[in-house]
C-alpha positions as CSV (number, residue, x, y, z in Angstrom):
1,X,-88.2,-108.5,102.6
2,X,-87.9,-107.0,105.8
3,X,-85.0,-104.9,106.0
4,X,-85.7,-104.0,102.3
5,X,-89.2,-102.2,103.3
6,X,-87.6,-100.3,106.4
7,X,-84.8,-99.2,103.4
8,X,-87.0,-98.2,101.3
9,X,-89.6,-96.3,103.9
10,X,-86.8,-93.7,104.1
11,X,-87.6,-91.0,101.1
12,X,-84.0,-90.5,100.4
13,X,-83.5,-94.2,99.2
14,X,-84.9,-95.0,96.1
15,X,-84.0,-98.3,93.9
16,X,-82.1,-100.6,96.2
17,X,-80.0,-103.4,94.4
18,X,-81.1,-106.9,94.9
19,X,-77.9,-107.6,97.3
20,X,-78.4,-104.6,99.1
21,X,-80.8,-106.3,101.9
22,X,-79.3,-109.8,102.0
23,X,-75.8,-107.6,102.7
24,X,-77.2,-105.2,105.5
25,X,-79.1,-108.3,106.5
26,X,-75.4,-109.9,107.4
27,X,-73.8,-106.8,108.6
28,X,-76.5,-106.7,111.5
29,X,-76.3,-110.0,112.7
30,X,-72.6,-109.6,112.9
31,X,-72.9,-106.3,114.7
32,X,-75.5,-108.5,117.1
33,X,-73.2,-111.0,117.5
34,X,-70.5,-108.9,118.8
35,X,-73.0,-107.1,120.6
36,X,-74.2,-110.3,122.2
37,X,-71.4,-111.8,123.0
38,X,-69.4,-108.7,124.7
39,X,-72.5,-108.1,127.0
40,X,-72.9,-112.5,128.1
41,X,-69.0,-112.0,128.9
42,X,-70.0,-109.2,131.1
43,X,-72.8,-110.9,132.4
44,X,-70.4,-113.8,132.9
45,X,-67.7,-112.1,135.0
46,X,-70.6,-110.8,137.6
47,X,-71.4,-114.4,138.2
48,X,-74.9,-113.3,136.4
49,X,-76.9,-116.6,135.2
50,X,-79.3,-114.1,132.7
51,X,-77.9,-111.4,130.8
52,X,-79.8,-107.8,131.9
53,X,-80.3,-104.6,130.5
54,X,-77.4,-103.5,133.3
55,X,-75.2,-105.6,131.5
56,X,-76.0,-104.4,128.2
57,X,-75.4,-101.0,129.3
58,X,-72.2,-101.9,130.6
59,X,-71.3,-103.2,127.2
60,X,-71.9,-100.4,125.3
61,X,-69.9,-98.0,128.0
62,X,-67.1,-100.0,128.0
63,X,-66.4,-100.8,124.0
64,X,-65.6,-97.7,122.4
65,X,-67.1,-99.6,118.6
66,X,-70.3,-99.0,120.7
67,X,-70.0,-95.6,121.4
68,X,-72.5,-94.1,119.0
69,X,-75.3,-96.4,120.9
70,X,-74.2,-94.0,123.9
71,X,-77.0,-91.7,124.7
């Protein structure tokens, strides 16, 4: 219900199909898992025991799937 009310809160979208949200709904945990997991292997390979925005950053930097998160 979530994902279809920020969906629909943009004026360009107007009906959204019923698998629409359950869809974009699995596309972004898959984009968080990937997200996740390259940022804990860097976190990993400093020795780090928590993951930090530093690490996060590095993430992004260093994966060019990431690059539109670049600011």
């Amino acid at each position: 219900a979530r994902i279809k009310k920020l969906m629909q809160a943009d004026e360009e979208v107007g009906k959204i199909a019923q698998a629409t949200p359950v869809l974009m709904a699995k596309a972004l945990e898959m984009f968080m898992v990937e997200l996740m997991k390259s940022t804990t292997d860097i976190a990993s390979a400093h020795g780090a025991k928590t993951v930090s925005a530093g690490h996060l950053r590095a993430s992004i930097m260093g994966n060019e799937k990431f690059d539109f998160l670049k600011d």
